[in-house]
C-alpha positions in Angstrom: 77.9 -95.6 97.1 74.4 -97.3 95.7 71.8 -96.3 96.7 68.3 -98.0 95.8 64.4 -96.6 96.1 62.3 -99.6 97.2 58.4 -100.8 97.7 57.9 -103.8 100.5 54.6 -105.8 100.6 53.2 -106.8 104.1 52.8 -110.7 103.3 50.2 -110.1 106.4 47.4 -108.0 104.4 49.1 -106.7 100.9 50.0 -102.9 102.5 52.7 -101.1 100.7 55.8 -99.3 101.8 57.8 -97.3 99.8 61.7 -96.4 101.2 65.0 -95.7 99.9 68.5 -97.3 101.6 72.1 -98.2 100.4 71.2 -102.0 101.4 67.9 -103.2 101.0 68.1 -106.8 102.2 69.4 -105.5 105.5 66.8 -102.8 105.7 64.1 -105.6 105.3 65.6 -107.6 107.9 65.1 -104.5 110.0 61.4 -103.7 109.2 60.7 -107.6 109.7 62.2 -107.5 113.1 59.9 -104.7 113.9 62.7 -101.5 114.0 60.7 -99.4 112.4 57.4 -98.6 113.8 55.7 -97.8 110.7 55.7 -101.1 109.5 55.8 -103.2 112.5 52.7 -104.0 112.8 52.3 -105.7 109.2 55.2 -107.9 109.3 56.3 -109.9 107.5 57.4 -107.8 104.6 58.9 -108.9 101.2 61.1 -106.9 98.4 58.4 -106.1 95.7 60.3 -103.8 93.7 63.5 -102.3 93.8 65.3 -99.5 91.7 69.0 -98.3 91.0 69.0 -94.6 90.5 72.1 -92.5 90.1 72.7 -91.2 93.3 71.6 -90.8 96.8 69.8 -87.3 96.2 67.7 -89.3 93.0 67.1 -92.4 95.0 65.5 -90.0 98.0 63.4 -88.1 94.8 62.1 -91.2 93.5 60.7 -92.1 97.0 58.8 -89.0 97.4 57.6 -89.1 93.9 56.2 -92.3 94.4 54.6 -91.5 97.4 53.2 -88.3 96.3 51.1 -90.6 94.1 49.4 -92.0 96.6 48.0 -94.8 94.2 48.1 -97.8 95.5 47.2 -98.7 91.5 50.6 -96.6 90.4 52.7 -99.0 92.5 51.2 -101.9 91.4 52.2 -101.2 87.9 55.7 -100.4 89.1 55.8 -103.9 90.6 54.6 -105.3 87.2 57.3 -103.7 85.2 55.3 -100.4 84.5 57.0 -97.0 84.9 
């Protein structure tokens, strides 16, 4: 199965969220209809970034990683084609 790591942007105020699924245009017709509480309140949300990794286990590293950063600068240069 593919699994993808993921960062939405809030089209409402620019807010980030970073998560990792098997299918992310259904997951982001989930947080824009307000099933996730974390992100309800910013809706709507767009696909910024999106990335392939090798498994599920890699896919669910990679999210952490990213969010360990807690740099809102770090996942602006993954958007821009950065690593």
């Amino acid at each position: 199965m593919n699994y993808f790591t993921y960062i939405l942007e809030s089209e409402l105020n620019g807010r980030y969220y970073v998560g990792s699924c098997q299918d992310v245009p259904a997951r982001l017709k989930r947080h824009n209809e307000g099933a996730t509480p974390s992100t309800k309140p910013y809706r709507p949300w767009r696909v910024a970034w999106t990335q392939q990794p090798d498994c599920k286990e890699a896919a669910l590293r990679r999210e952490r990683e990213i969010k360990r950063m807690k740099s809102r600068q770090y996942i602006e240069r993954l958007i821009a084609g950065g690593k």
